[in-house]
py3Dmol code that shows the C-alpha trace and the ligand (Angstrom):
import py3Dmol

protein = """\
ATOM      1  CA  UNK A   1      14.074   4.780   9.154  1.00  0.00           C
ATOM      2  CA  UNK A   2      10.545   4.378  10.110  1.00  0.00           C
ATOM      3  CA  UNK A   3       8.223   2.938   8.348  1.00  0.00           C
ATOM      4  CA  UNK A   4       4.296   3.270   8.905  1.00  0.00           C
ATOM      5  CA  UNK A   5       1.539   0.919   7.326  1.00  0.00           C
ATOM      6  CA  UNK A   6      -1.882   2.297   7.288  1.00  0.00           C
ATOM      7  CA  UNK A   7      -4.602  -0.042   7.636  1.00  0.00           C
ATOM      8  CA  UNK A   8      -7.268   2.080   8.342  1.00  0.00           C
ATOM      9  CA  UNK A   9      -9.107   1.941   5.256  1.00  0.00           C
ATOM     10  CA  UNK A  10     -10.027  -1.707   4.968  1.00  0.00           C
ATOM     11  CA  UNK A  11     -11.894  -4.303   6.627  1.00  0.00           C
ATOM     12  CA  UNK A  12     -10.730  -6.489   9.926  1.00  0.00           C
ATOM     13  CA  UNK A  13      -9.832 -10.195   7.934  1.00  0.00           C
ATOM     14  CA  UNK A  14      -7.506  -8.135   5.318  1.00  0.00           C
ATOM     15  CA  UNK A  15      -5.602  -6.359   8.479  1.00  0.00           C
ATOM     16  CA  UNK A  16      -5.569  -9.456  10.081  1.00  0.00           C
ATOM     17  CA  UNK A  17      -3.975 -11.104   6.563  1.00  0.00           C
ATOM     18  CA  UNK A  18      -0.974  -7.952   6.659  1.00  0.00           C
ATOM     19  CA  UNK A  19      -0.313  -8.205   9.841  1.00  0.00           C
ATOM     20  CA  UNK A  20       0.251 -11.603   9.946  1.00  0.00           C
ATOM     21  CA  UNK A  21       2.556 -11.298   6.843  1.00  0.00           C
ATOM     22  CA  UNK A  22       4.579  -8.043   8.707  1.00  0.00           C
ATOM     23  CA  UNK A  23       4.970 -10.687  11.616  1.00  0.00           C
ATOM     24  CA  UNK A  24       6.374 -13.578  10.007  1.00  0.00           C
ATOM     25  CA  UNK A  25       8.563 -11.758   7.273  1.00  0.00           C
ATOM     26  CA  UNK A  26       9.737  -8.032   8.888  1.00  0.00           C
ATOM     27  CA  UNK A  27      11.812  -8.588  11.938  1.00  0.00           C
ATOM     28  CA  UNK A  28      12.025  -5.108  13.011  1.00  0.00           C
ATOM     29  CA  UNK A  29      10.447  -4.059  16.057  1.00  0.00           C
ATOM     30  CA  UNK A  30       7.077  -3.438  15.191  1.00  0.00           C
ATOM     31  CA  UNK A  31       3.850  -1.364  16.743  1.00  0.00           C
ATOM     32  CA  UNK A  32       0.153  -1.995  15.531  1.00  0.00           C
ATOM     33  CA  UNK A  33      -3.174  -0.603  16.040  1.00  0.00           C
ATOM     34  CA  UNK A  34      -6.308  -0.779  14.322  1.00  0.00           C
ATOM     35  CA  UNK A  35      -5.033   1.996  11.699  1.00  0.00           C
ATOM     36  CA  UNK A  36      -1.380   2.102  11.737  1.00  0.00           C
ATOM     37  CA  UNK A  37       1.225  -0.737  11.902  1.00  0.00           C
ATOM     38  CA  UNK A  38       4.572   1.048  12.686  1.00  0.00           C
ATOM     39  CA  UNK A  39       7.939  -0.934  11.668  1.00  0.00           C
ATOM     40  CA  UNK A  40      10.905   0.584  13.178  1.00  0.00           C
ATOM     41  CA  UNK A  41      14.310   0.419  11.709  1.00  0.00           C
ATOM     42  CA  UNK A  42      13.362  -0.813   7.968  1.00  0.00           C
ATOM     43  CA  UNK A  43      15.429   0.627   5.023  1.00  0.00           C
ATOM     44  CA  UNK A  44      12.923   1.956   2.898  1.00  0.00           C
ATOM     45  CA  UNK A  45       9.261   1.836   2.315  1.00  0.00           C
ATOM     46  CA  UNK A  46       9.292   0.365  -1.100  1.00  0.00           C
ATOM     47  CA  UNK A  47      10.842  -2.823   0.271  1.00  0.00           C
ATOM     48  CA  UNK A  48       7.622  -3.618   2.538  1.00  0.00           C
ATOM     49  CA  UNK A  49       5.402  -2.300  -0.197  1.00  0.00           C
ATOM     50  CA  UNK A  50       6.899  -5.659  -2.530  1.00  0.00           C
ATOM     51  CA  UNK A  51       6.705  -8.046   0.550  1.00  0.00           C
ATOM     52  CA  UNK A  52       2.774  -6.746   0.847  1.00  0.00           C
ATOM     53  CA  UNK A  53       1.837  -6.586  -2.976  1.00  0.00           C
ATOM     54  CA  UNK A  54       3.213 -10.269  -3.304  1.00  0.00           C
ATOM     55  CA  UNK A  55       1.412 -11.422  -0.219  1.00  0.00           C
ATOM     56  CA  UNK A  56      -1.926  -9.819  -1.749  1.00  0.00           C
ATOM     57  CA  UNK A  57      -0.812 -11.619  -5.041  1.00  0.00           C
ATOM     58  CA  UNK A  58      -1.024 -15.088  -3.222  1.00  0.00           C
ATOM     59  CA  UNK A  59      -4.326 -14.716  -1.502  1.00  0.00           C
ATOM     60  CA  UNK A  60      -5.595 -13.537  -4.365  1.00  0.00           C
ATOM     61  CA  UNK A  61      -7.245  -9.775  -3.183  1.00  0.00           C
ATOM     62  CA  UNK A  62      -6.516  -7.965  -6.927  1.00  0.00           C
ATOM     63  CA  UNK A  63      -9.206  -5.434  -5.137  1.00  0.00           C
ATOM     64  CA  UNK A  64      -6.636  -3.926  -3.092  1.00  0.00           C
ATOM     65  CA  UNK A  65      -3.541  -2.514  -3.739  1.00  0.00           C
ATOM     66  CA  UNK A  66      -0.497  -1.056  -1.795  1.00  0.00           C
ATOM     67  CA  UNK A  67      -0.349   2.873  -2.469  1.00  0.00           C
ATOM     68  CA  UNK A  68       2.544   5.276  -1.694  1.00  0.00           C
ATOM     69  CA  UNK A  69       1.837   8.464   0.082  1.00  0.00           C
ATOM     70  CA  UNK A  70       2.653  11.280  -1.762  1.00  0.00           C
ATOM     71  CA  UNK A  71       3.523  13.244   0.952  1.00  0.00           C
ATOM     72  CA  UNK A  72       5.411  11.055   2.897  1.00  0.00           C
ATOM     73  CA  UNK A  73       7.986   8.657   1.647  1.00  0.00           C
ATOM     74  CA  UNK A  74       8.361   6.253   4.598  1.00  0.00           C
ATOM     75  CA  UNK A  75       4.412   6.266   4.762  1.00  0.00           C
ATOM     76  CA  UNK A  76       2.443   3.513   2.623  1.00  0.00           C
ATOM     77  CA  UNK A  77      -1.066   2.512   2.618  1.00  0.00           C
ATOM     78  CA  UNK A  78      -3.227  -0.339   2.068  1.00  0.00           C
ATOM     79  CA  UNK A  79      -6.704   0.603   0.408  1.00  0.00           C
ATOM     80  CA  UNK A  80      -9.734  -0.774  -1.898  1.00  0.00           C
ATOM     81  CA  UNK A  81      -9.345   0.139  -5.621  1.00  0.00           C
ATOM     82  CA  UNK A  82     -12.804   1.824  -5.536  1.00  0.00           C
ATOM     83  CA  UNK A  83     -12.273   3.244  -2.422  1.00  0.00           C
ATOM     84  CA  UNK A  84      -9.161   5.316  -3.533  1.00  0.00           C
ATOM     85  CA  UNK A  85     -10.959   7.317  -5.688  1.00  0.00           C
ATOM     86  CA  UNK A  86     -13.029   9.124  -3.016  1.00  0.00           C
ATOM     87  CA  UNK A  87     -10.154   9.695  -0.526  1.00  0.00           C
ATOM     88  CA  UNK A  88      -8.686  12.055  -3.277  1.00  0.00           C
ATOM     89  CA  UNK A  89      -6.126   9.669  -5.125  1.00  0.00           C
ATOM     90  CA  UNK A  90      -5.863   7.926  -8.709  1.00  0.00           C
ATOM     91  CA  UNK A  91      -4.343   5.004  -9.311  1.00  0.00           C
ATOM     92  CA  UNK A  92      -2.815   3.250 -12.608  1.00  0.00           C
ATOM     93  CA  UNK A  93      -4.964   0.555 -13.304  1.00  0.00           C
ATOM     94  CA  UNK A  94      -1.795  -1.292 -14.590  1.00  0.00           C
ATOM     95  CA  UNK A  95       0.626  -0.637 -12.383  1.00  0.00           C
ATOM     96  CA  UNK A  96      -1.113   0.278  -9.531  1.00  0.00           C
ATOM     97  CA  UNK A  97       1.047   3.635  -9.308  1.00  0.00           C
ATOM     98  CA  UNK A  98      -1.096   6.699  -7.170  1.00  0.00           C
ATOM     99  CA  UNK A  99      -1.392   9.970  -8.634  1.00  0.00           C
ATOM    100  CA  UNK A 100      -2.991  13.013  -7.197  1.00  0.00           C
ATOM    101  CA  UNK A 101      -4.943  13.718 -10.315  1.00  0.00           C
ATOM    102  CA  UNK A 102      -6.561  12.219 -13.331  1.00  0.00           C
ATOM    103  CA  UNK A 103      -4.678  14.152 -15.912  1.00  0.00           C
ATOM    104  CA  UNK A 104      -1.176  13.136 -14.024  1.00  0.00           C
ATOM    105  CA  UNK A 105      -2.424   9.669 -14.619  1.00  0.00           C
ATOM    106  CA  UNK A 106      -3.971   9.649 -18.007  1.00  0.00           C
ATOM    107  CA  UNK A 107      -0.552  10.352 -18.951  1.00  0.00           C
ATOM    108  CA  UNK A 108       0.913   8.087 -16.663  1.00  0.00           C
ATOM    109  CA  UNK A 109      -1.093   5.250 -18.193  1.00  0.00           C
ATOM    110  CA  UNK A 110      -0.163   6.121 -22.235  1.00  0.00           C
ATOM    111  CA  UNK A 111       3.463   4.648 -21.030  1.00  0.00           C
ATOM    112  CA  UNK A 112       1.291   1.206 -21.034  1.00  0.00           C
ATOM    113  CA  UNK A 113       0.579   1.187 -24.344  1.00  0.00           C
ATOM    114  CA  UNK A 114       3.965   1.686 -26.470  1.00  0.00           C
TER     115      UNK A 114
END
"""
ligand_1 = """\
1
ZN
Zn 1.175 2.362 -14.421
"""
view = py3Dmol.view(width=600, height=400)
view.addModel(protein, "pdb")
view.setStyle({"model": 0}, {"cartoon": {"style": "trace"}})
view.addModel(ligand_1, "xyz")
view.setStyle({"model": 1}, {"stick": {}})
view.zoomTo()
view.show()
């Protein structure tokens, strides 16, 4: 399957920092502009969400986060944790999990605490 990246949301160095990662650690084919890197024959999506989380883990950017689109399995995103409110998506402050209201993740979130 295909599997699309979008950078579009954040700032030059941290697409620089991704794609470098996607380079040295996917060997698909790949395709990048400035919003969308494009990885062709990947298994799934979550895969290169854990390769990006743990690269954003290393150098230390706990601002941003790797979200899943809701509407599109093999699409993921990479966006600003105060950013994500205003495009129209929640996220678990725990687990980093994007829901497409407050409610859905209030309740998300109780599972946290037992
Ligand atoms: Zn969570």
């Amino acid at each position: 399957m295909v599997v699309k990246i979008d950078v579009s949301y954040i700032p030059n160095n941290i697409r620089c920092i991704i794609l470098d990662v996607v380079d040295r650690v996917v060997p698909s084919r790949k395709e990048s502009s400035d919003k969308m890197i494009t990885l062709y024959n990947e298994k799934n999506a979550e895969e290169i969400k854990h390769i990006l989380e743990e690269e954003l883990r290393l150098k230390n950017l706990s601002d941003y986060v790797i979200s899943e689109n809701t509407h599109d399995e093999s699409e993921i995103a990479v966006l600003k944790k105060g950013d994500i409110e205003q495009l129209g998506l929640y996220v678990c402050m725990h687990c980093g999990m994007p829901f497409e209201s407050e409610v859905q993740r209030t309740v998300h979130e109780r599972m946290h605490y037992f």
